[in-house]
VEXDREN-2710 file (C-alpha; in Angstrom, 1 decimal):
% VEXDREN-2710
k/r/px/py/pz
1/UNK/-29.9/-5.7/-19.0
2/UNK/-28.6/-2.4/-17.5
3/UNK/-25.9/-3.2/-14.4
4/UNK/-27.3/-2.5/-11.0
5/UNK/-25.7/1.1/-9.4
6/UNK/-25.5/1.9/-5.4
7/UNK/-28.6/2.6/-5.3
8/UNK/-30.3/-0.6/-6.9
9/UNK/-28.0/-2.5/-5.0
10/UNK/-28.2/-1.5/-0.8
11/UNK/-25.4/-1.5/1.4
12/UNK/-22.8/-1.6/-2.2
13/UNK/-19.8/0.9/-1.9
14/UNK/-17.9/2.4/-4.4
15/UNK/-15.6/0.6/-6.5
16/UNK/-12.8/1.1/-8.2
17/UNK/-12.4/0.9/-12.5
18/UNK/-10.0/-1.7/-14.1
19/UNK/-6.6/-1.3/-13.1
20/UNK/-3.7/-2.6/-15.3
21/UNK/-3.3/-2.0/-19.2
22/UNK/-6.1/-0.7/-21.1
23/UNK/-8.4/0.8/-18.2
24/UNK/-12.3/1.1/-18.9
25/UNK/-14.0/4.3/-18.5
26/UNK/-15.8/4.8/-15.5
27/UNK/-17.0/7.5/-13.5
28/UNK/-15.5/7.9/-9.9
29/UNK/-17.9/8.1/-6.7
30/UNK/-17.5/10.5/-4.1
31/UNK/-19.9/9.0/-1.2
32/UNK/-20.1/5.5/-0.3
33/UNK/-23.4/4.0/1.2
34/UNK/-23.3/1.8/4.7
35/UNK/-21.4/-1.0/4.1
36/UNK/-23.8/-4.5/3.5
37/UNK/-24.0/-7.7/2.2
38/UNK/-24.2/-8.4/-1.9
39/UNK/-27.9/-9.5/-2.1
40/UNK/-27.2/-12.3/-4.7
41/UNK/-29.9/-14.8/-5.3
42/UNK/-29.0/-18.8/-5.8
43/UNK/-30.4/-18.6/-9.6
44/UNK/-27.5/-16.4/-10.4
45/UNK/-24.9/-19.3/-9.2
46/UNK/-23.5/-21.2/-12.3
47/UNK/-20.6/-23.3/-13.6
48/UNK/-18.2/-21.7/-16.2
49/UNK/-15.4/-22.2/-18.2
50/UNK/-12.3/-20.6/-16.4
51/UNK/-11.1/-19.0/-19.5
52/UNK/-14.2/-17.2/-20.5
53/UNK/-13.7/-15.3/-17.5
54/UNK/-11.0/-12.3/-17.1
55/UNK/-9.7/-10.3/-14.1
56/UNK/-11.1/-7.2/-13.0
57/UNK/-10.1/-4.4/-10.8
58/UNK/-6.8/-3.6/-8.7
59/UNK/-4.8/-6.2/-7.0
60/UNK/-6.0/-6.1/-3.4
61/UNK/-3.3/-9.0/-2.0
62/UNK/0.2/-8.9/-2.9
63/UNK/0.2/-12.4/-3.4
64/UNK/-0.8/-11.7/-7.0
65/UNK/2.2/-9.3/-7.8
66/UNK/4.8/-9.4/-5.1
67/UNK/8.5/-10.7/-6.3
68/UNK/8.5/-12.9/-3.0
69/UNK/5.7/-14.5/-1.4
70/UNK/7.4/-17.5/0.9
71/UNK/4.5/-17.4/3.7
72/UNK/3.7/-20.7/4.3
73/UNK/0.0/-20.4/5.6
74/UNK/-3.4/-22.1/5.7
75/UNK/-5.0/-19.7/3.3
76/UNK/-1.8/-20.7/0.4
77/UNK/-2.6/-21.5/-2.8
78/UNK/-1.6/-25.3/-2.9
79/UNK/-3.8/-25.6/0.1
80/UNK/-6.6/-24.3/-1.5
81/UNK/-6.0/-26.5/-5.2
82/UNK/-5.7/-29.2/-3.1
83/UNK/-9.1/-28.9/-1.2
84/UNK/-11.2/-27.8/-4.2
85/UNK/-9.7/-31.4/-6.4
86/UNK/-11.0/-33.4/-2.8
87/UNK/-13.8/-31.7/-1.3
88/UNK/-15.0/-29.9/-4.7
89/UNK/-15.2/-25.9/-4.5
90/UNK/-17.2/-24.7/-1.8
91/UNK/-17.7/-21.2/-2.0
92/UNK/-18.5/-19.4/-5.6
93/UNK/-16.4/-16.6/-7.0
94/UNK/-18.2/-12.9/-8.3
95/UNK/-18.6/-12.3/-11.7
96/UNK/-20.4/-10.3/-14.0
97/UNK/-20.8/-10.0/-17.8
98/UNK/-18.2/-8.7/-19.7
99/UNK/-18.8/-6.1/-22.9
100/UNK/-17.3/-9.0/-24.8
101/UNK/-20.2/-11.6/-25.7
102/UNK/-19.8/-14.3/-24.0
103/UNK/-16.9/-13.4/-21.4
104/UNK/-17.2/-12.1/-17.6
105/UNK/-15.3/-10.4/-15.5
106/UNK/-14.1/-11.7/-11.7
107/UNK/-15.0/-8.9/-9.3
108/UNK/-13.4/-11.1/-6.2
109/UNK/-12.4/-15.1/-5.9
110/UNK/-9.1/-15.0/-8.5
111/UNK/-7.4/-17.5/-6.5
112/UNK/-10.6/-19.8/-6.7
113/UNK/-10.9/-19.2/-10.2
114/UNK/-7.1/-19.8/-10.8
115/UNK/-7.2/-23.5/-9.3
116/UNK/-9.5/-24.6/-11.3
117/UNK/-8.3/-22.8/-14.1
118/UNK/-5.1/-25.6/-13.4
119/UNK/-7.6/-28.4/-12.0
120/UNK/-9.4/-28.0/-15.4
121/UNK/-12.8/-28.2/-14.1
122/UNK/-15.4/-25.4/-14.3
123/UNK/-15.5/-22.8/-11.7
124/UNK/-18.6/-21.9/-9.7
125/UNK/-19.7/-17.9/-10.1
126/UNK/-22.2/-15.8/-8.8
127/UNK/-23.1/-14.3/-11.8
128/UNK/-24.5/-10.1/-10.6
129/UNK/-25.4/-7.4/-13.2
130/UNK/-23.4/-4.4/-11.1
131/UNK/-21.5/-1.3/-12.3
132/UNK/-18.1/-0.1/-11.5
133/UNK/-19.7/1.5/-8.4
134/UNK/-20.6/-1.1/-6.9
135/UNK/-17.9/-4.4/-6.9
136/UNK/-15.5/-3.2/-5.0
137/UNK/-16.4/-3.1/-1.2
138/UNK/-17.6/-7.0/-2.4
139/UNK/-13.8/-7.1/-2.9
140/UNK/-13.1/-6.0/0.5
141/UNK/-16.0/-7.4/2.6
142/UNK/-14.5/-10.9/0.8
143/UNK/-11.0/-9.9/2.4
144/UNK/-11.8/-9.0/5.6
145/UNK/-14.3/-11.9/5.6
146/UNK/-11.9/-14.5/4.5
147/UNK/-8.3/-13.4/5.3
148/UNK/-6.9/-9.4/7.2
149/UNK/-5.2/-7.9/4.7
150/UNK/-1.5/-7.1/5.9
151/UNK/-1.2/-3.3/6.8
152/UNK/1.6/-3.3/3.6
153/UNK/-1.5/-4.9/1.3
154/UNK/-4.0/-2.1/2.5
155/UNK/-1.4/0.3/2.0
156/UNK/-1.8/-0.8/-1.6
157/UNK/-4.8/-1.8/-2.1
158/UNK/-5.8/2.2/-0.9
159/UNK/-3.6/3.3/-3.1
160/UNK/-4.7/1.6/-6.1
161/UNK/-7.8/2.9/-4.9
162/UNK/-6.7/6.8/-5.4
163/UNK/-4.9/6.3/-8.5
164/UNK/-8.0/5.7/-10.5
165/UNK/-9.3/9.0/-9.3
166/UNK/-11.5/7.8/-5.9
167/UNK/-12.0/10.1/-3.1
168/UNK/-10.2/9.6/0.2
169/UNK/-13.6/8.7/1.7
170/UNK/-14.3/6.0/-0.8
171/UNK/-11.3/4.6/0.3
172/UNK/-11.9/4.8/3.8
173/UNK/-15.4/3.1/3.3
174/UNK/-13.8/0.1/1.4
175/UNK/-11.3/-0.2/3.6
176/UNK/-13.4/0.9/6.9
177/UNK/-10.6/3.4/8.0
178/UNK/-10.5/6.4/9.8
179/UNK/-8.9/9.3/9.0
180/UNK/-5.5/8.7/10.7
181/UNK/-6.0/5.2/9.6
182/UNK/-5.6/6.2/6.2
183/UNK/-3.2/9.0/6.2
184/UNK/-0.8/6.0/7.7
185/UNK/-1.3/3.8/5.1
186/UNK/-0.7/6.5/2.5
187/UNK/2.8/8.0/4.4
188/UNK/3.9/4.2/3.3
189/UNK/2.9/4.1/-0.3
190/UNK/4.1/7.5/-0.9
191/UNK/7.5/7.6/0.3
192/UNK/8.4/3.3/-0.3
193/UNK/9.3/2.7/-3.7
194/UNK/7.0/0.1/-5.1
195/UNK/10.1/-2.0/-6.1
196/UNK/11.0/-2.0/-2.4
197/UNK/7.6/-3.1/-1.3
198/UNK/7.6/-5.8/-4.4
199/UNK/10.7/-7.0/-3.0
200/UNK/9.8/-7.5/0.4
201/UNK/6.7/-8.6/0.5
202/UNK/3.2/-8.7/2.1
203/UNK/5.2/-8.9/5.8
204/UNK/1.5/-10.0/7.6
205/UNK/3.2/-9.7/10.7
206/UNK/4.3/-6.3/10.8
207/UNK/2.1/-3.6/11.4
208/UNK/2.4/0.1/10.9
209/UNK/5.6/0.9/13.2
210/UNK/8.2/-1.0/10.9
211/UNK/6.4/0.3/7.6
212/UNK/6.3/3.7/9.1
213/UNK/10.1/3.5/10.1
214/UNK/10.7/2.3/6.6
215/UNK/9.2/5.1/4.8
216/UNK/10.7/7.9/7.5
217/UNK/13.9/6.6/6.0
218/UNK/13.5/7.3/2.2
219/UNK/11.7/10.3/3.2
220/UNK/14.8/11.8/4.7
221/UNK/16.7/10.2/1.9
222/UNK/18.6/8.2/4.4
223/UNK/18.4/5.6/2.0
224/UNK/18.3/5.7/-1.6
225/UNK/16.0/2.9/-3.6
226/UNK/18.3/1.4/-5.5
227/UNK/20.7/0.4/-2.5
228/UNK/17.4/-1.1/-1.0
229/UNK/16.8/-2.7/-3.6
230/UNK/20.8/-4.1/-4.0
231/UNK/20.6/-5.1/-0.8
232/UNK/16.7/-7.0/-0.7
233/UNK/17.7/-8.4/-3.4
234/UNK/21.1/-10.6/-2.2
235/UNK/18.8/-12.3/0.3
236/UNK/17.9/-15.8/0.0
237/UNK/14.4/-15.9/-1.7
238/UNK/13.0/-18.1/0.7
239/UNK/13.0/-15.6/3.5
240/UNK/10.0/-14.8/4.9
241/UNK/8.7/-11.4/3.7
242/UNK/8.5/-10.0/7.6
243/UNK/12.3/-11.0/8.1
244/UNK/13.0/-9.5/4.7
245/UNK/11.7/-6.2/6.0
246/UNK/13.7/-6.8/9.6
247/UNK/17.1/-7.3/8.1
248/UNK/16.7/-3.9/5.7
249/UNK/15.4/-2.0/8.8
250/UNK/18.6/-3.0/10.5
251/UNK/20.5/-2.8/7.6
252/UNK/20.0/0.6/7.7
253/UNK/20.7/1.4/11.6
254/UNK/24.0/-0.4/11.2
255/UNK/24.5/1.8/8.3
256/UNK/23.5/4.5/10.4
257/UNK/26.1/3.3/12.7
258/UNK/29.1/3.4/10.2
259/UNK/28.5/7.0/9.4
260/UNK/28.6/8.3/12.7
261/UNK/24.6/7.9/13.6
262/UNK/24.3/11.5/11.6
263/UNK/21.0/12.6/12.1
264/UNK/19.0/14.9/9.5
265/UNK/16.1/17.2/9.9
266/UNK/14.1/19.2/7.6
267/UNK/12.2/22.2/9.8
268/UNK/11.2/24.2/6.9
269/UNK/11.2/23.6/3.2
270/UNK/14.4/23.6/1.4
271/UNK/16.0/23.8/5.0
272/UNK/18.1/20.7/6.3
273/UNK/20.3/19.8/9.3
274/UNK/22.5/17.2/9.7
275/UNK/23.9/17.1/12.9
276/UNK/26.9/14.5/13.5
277/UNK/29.1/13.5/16.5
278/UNK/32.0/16.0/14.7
279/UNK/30.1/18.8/13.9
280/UNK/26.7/20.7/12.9
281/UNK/25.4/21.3/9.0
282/UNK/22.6/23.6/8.1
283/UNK/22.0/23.4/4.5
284/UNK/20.0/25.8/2.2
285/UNK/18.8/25.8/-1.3
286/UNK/19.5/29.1/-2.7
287/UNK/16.8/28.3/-5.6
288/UNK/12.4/28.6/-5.9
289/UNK/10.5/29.4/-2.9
290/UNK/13.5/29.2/-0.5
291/UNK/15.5/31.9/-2.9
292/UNK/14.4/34.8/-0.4
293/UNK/14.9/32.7/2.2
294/UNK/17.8/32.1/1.6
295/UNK/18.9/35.7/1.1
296/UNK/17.1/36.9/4.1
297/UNK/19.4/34.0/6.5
298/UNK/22.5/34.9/5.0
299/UNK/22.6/38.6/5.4
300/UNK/21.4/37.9/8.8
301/UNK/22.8/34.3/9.9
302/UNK/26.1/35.3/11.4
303/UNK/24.2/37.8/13.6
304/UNK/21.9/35.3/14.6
305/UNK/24.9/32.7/15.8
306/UNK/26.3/35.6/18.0
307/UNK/23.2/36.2/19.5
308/UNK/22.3/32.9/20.2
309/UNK/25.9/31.9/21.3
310/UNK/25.8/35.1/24.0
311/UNK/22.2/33.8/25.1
312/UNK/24.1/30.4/25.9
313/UNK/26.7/31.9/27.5
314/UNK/24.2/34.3/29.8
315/UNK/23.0/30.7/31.3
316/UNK/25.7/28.3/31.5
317/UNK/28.9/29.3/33.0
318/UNK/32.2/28.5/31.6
319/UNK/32.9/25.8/34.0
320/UNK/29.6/24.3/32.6
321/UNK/30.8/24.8/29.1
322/UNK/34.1/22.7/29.4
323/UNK/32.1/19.6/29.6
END
């Protein structure tokens, strides 16, 4: 039986191919329908072994790779186990057939599937015949039906999105963005080291601000990744992921602090200027698209300074000028 596509299936965005060790060929989307409801019929509900069924797709919470994870919340794992072994699983997982006879794949529901993988009962699925193009905007209409995804986790999520060659409005429909929306998220993912972000956490708490604070440092290289990482990584590990982002944000203004709160700009390309309670530093790489540059400001710079410095001079007066 040939897998529903988009358009057998309405309201079905674009998805994403497996992520993770030996990707399956797919063929990306570039235009995502409305976003729907999976039209899945009861019939297709059944009980199956856990481990006839594998994961699918890009991790969407960081709960499933993070190095920390301390949150205690409704929504934790325990709470869930727990529930299922009293009140028996209420809510099926989405699955479909795998090439493998016999095996299916989990399109959302891994944390269903994983407690009673441990409870050693068989898990209820939703069994659908859909492509790659269509199982993951199920993946995120489960999230934001379920539990927000933390700004940090949609960061992610978007990311892991891109990386397996999806336009930016595929991600925007899966993630129901807007432009600016998205070009936040991706300032985090590009300029945060993933080891930082593993380290810290999902933070649900903080929202773009912090992140976006974060990732203005190691763009300026104001902090490298592996003193981020020295430093995440001497907390106790049962700090809360949004603490664990608030003491390396302030880790780094008191380090700020130490060396003279030395700002650094970058106007141009190749151009950057560190300016410091002592003095001023403009510095220039002599080297690729800045070579001429580079050339041009020093035959020219001292010129410049003189001109500039009699332009101050024509509008403050000396006894301005002594401070």
């Amino acid at each position: 039986m040939a897998r529903k596509s988009l358009q057998d299936l309405t309201g079905i965005a674009n998805t994403i191919a497996r992520s993770g060790a030996g990707p399956k060929k797919s063929t990306a989307i570039s235009n995502a329908p409305a976003l729907g409801a999976l039209q899945g019929s009861l019939s297709a509900i059944r009980e199956i072994d856990p481990d006839l069924i594998d994961d699918w797709g890009p991790v969407d919470r960081l709960d499933e790779f993070t190095a920390v994870n301390t949150e205690d919340d409704s929504d934790g794992f325990d709470a869930l186990k727990a529930s299922i072994k009293e009140d028996g699983q209420q809510v099926p997982i989405l699955v479909r057939r795998a090439s493998s006879d016999g095996r299916f794949e989990s399109i959302y529901g891994r944390r269903r599937l994983r407690a009673c993988r441990e409870l050693g009962i068989k898990v209820k699925a939703n069994v659908q015949e859909i492509d790659d193009a269509t199982a993951l905007l199920a993946k995120g209409l489960e999230n934001a039906a379920r539990r927000n995804l933390s700004f940090y986790e949609k960061a992610r999520f978007a990311a892991a999105i891109k990386a397996a060659g999806h336009d930016t409005a595929t991600v925007r429909k899966v993630l129901n963005l807007s432009p600016s929306g998205l070009s936040h998220l991706t300032k985090v993912t590009e300029n945060v080291p993933k080891e930082i972000g593993d380290l810290i956490g999902a933070a649900p708490k903080s929202g773009r601000p912090k992140w976006t604070s974060l990732a203005e440092t190691f763009e300026s290289k104001k902090l490298a990744a592996a003193t981020g990482i020295a430093f995440l990584s001497k907390l106790d590990p049962i700090t809360p992921s949004d603490d664990r982002l608030d003491q390396l944000l302030n880790n780094i203004t008191r380090r700020g602090a130490r060396h003279g709160g030395v700002k650094e700009a970058t106007p141009v390309r190749g151009v950057t200027i560190k300016s410091g309670r002592g003095s001023i530093a403009v510095t220039i790489k002599r080297a690729g698209e800045n070579a001429a540059f580079a050339e041009w400001l020093d035959s020219r710079l001292e010129n410049i300074i003189k001109k500039s410095y009699q332009e101050f001079t024509t509008v403050n007066s000396t006894d301005d000028t002594r401070g």
